[in-house]
C-alpha positions in Angstrom: 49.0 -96.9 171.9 46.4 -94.6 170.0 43.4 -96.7 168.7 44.0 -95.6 165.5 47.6 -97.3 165.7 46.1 -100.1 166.8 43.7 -100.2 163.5 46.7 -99.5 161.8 48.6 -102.7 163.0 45.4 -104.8 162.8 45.1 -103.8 158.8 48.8 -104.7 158.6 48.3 -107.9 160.3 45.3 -108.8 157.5 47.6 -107.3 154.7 50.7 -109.9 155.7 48.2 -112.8 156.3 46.6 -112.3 152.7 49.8 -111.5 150.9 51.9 -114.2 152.1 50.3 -116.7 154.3 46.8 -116.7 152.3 47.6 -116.9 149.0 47.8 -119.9 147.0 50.3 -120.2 144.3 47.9 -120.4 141.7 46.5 -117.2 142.9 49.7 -115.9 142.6 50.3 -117.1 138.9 47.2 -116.1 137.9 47.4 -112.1 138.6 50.9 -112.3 137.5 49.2 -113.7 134.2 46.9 -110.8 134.1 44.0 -112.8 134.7 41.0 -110.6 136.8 39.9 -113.7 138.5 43.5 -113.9 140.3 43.0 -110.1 141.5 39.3 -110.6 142.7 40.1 -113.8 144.4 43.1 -111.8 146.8 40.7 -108.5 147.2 38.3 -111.1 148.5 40.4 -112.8 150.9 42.1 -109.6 151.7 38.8 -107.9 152.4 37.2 -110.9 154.5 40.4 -111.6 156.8 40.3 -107.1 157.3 36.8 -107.5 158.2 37.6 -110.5 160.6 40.0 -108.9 162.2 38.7 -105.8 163.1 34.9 -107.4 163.7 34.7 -105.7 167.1 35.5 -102.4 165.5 33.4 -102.5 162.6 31.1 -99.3 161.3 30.4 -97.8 157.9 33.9 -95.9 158.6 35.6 -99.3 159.1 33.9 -100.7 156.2 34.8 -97.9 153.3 38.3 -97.8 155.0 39.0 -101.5 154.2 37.3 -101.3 151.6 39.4 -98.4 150.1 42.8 -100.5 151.2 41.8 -103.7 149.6 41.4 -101.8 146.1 44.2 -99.9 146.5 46.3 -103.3 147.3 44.9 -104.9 144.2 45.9 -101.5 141.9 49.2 -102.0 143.7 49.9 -105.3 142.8 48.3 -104.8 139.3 51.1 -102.4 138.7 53.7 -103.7 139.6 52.6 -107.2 137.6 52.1 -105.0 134.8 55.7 -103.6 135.0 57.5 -106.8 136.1 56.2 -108.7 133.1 59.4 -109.7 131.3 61.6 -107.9 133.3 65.1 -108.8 135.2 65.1 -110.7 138.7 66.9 -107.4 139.8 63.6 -105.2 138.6 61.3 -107.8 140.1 63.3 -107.5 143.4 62.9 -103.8 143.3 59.7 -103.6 142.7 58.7 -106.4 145.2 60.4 -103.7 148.1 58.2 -100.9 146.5 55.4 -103.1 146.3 55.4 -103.7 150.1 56.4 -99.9 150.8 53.0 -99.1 148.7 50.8 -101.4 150.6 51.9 -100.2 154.0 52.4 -96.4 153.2 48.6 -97.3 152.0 47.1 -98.5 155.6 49.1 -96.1 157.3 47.5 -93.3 155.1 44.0 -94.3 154.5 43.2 -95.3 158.0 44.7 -92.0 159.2 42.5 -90.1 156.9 39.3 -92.2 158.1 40.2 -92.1 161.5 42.6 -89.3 162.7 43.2 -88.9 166.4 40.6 -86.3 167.0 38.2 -88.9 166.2 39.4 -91.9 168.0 41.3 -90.4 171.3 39.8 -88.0 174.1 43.0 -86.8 174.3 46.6 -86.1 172.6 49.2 -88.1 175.1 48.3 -91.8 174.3 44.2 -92.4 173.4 41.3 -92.7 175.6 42.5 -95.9 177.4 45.8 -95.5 178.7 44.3 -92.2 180.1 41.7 -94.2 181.6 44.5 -96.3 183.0 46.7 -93.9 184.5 43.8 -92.5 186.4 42.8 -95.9 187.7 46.6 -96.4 189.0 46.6 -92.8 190.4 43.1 -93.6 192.3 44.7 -96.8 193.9 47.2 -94.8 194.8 44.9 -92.7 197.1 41.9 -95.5 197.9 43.0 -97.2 200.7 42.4 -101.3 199.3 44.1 -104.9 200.4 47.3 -105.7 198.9 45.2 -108.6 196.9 43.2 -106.1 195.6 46.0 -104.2 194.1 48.0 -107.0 193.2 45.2 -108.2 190.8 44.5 -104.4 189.6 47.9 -104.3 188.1 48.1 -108.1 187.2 44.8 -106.6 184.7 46.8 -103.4 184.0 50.0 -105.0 182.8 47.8 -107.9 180.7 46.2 -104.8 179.1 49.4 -103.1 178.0 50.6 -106.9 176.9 47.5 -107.5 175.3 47.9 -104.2 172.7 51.3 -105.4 171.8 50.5 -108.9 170.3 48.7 -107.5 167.3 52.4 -105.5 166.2 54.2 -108.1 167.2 52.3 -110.4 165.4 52.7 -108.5 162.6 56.5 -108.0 162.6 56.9 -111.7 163.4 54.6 -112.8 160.4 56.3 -110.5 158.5 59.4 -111.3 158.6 59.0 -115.6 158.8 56.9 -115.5 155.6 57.7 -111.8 154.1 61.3 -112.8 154.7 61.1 -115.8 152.5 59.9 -114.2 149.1 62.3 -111.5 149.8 65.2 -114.1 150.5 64.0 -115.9 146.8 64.4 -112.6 145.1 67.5 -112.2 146.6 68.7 -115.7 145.2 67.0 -115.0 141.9 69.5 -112.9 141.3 71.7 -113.1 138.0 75.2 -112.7 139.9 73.6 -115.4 142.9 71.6 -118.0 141.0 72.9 -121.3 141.9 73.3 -122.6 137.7 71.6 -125.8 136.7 68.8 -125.8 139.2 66.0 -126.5 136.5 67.8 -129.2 135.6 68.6 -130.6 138.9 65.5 -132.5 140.2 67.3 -133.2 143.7 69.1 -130.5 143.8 65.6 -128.3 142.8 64.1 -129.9 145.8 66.5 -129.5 148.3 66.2 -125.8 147.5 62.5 -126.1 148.2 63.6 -127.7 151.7 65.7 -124.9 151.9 63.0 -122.2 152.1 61.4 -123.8 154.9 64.0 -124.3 156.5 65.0 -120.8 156.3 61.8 -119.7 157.5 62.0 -122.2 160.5 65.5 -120.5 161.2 64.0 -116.7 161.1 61.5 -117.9 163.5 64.2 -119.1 165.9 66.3 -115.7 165.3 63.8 -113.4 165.7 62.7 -114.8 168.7 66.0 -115.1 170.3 66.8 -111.8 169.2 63.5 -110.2 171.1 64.7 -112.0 173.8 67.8 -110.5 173.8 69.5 -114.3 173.7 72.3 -113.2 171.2 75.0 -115.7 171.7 71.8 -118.4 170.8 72.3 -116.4 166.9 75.5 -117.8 166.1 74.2 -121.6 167.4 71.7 -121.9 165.3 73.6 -120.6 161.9 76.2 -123.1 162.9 73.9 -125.7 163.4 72.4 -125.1 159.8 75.6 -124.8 158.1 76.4 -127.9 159.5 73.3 -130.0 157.9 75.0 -128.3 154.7 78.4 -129.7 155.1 79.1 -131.8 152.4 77.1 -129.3 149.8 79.7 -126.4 150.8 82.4 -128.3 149.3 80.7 -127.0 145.8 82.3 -123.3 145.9 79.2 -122.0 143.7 76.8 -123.7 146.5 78.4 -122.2 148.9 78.3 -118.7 147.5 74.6 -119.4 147.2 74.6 -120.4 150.6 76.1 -117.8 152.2 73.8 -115.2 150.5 70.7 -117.0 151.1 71.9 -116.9 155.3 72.8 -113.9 155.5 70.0 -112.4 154.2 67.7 -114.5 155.9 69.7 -114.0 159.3 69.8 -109.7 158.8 65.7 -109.9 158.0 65.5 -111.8 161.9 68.2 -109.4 163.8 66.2 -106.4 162.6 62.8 -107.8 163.1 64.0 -109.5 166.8 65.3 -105.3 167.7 62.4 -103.7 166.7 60.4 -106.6 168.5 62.7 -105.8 171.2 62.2 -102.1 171.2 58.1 -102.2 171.1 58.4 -104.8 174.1 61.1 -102.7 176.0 60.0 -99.2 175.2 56.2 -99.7 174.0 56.9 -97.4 171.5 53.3 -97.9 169.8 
């Protein structure tokens, strides 16, 4: 992996922490009230979990490109507050998908332009290191050493190449446990899928609430057994959730509700768990 892909995944990792993980609901509530102290407070978190993340890293080139995708994340969501202000739950789930596309078309971009390949990577095939590693493999090849010797050589080689795919995978993984669940709200929002009554409802209101987590919990299982290439685990686990939801199926407009909410929540794990899969299998960053 170039190191400028692995900025790139680290300023995604920051940008999926502070968007979904880090911020509060009353930091929510107050940018989408227009409020600046609601925009400040996520640049800042944004900004000090970038800065954390990529402390071993850090020079005035680091600094102006965080610094440039922090504003350009709070422009972004200004926007699309702006726009969604009043608007359908269709719009709002429209631009919540642009939204995201924004903010990761923005790191992909900015970082490139601060730090292209040229600047980062002694040569063109894969960066600085994996050159450095292939050599080292190729040297063993030729220096007579004890099989310990080796053994241990490639037990650091192979811990290397692991090591450089947690920050993607982390990402992906995040992404799509916590990601997954605003996306799978908007989804239910919905005019044609909104389960009527639910203001109304307090029990029913919370077991919605149970529901999200619950979902999320279920993601994370997915995903993982997906990665794993488990696949008959997938249907197990959807059974095993519809079955806690028994007796609430019997209400046809539930289980509408229901089925869209899993299905959903079940296509953002398979698609997260294959391209899991594929960086694992193929190390295709």
């Amino acid at each position: 992996m170039d190191t400028s892909l692995d900025t790139v995944f680290l300023v995604l990792l920051a940008h999926a922490l502070s968007d979904f993980l880090l911020q509060p609901g009353s930091i929510a509530l107050a940018k989408c009230q227009g409020r600046f102290s609601g925009y400040l407070a996520h640049f800042t978190i944004l900004l000090a979990v970038s800065i954390s993340l990529t402390l071993g890293r850090s020079s005035l080139r680091m600094v102006l490109a965080i610094l440039s995708v922090a504003l350009l994340h709070v422009l972004t969501d200004w926007g699309k507050n702006l726009i969604a202000r009043g608007r359908s739950a269709q719009v709002e789930l429209g631009l919540f998908v642009l939204d995201q596309a924004l903010h990761i078309s923005a790191v992909i971009l900015v970082v490139s332009f601060f730090f292209p390949p040229s600047v980062l990577s002694r040569d063109w095939t894969g960066g600085f290191l994996p050159g450095l590693l292939s050599g080292l493999v190729e040297w063993l090849t030729l220096v007579p050493a004890t099989t310990s010797q080796k053994a241990l050589t490639v037990y650091s080689l192979r811990w290397v190449q692991v090591s450089r795919l947690l920050v993607p995978s982390a990402f992906i993984y995040l992404y799509a446990i916590f990601g997954g669940a605003v996306l799978v709200r908007k989804v239910l929002d919905l005019d044609w899928v909104a389960l009527p009554g639910t203001n109304q409802n307090s029990l029913r209101e919370r077991s919605l609430k149970v529901g999200r987590y619950i979902g999320m919990l279920e993601r994370a299982i997915l995903t993982a057994f997906v990665a794993c290439g488990a696949y008959h685990a997938v249907g197990f686990v959807i059974a095993a959730k519809s079955v806690a939801r028994f007796k609430d199926l019997e209400d046809r407009g539930f289980a509408e509700y229901y089925l869209v909410g899993t299905l959903t929540s079940s296509c953002i794990a398979v698609v997260a768990g294959f391209l899991l899969r594929t960086i694992w299998n193929f190390g295709v960053v």
